[in-house]
N, C-alpha and C positions, 0 to 999 in steps of 0.2 A: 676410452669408454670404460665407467666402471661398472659393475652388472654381478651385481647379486641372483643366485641360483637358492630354490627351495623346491622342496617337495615334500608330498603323506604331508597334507594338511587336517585329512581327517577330520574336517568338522569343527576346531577348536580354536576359537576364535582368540584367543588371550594370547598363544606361542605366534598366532599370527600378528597381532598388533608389536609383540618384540619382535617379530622380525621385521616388519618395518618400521620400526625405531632405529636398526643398527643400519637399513637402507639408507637412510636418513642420513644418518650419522656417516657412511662410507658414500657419500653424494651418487648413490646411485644411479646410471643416467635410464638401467632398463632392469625391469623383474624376469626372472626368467622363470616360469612355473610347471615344474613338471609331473603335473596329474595327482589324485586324489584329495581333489576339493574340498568333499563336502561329505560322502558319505563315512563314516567308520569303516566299515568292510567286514564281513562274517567271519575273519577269523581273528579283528583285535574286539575288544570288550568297548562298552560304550565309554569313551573316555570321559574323565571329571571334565565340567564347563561344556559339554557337548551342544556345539549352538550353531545349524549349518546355515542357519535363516542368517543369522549375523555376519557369517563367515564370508557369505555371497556380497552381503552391504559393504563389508570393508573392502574385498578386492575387486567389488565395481567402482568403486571409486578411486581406486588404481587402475583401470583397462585402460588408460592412454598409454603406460607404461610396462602394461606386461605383454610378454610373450608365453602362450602356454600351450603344452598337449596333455593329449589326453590319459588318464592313468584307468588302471585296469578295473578300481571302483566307480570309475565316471560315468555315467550314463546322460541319457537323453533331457532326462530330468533336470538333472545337474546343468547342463547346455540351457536351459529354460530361466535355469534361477539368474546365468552369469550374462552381463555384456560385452563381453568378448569374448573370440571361439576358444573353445577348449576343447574340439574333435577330432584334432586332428591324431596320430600315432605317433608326428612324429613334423619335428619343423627344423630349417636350419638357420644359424647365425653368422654371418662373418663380419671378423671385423679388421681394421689393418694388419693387424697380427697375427690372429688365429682363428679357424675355422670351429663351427661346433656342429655336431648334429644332438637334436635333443629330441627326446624321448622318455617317456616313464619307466624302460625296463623291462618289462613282461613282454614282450617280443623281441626288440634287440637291445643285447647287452654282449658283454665278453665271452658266452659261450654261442652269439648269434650274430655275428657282426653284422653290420649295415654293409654296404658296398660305399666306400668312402677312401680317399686318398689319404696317402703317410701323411702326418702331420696332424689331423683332422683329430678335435676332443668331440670324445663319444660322451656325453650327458645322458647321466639317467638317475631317477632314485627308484623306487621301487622293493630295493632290499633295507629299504630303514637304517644302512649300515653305510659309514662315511669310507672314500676310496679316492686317492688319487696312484694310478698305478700307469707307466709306460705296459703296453703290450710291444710283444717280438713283432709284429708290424708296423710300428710307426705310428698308432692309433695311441692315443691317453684316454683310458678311460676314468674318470670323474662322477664322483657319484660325491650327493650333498649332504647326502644322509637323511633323516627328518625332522624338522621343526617340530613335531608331534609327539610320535612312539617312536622313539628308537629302538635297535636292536641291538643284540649282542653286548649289552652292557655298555653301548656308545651315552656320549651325551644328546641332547638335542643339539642339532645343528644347521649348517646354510653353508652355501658357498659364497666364493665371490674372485670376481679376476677384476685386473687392474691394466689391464693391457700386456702385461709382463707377467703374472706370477696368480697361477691358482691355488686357491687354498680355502681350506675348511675350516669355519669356526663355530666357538660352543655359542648358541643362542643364549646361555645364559647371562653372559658375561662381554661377547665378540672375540674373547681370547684366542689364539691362534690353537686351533687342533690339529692340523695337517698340513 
């Protein structure tokens, strides 16, 4: 199963049409989307191309394919524009290999752990900043970074596992980042 992870879509419909381009392109078989959809959020600026009316079109026309929770910008509204759920906190995936729990971040991350067995990848974006890090329990946290704003001087980016092997790459290019 391959499966592309994104997050902090913020509204901007262009970095989302390349990210599913490289879906595409890595045969994708599921989206994994972890929260802020549609709105900007009061503490980024309105980004260039800001179009959330768009943003909803393209990735309803992906809900046979995604999986999504909800991120800390998401509201009720946002639930209204998508057809398929985006309310939840927090959803899990398994798949023959590896388990995931996924989440936006702003409740559980590496300094709030989920209750989840060794082994288990914690997904989140929320910090706009790419991560694959082993924790001293057994937990991998995974973070995709964002398609949108990045932080800390990161590139824009996405995830993606292939049954074997996670990793983060630049949206701009699919190049390997992590």
């Amino acid at each position: 199963m391959n499966i592309v992870f994104f997050s902090d879509v913020h509204g901007m419909p262009s970095t989302l049409e390349r990210l599913l381009k490289h879906a595409e392109t890595l045969s994708a078989d599921r989206l994994v989307f972890l929260g802020d959809a549609l709105y900007h959020g009061p503490r980024n600026g309105i980004p260039d191309l800001y179009d959330p009316k768009r943003v909803a079109e393209i990735l309803n026309a992906h809900k046979d394919s995604i999986i999504a929770v909800r991120g800390n910008c998401d509201a009720e509204v946002d639930q209204m524009m998508l057809d398929f759920p985006i309310m939840s906190d927090y959803s899990e995936l398994v798949t023959p290999t590896r388990r995931f729990f996924l989440t936006h971040g702003h409740i559980w991350n590496e300094h709030n752990l989920p209750t989840v067995p060794p082994g288990t990848v914690l997904v989140h974006g929320h910090t706009h900043v790419p991560v694959i890090r082993e924790l001293e329990n057994g937990i991998t946290l995974f973070n995709p970074g964002s398609i949108s704003l990045p932080k800390n001087g990161m590139p824009q980016s996405f995830g993606f596992f292939n049954e074997k092997l996670l990793s983060v790459l630049r949206l701009e290019d699919g190049s390997l980042l992590i």
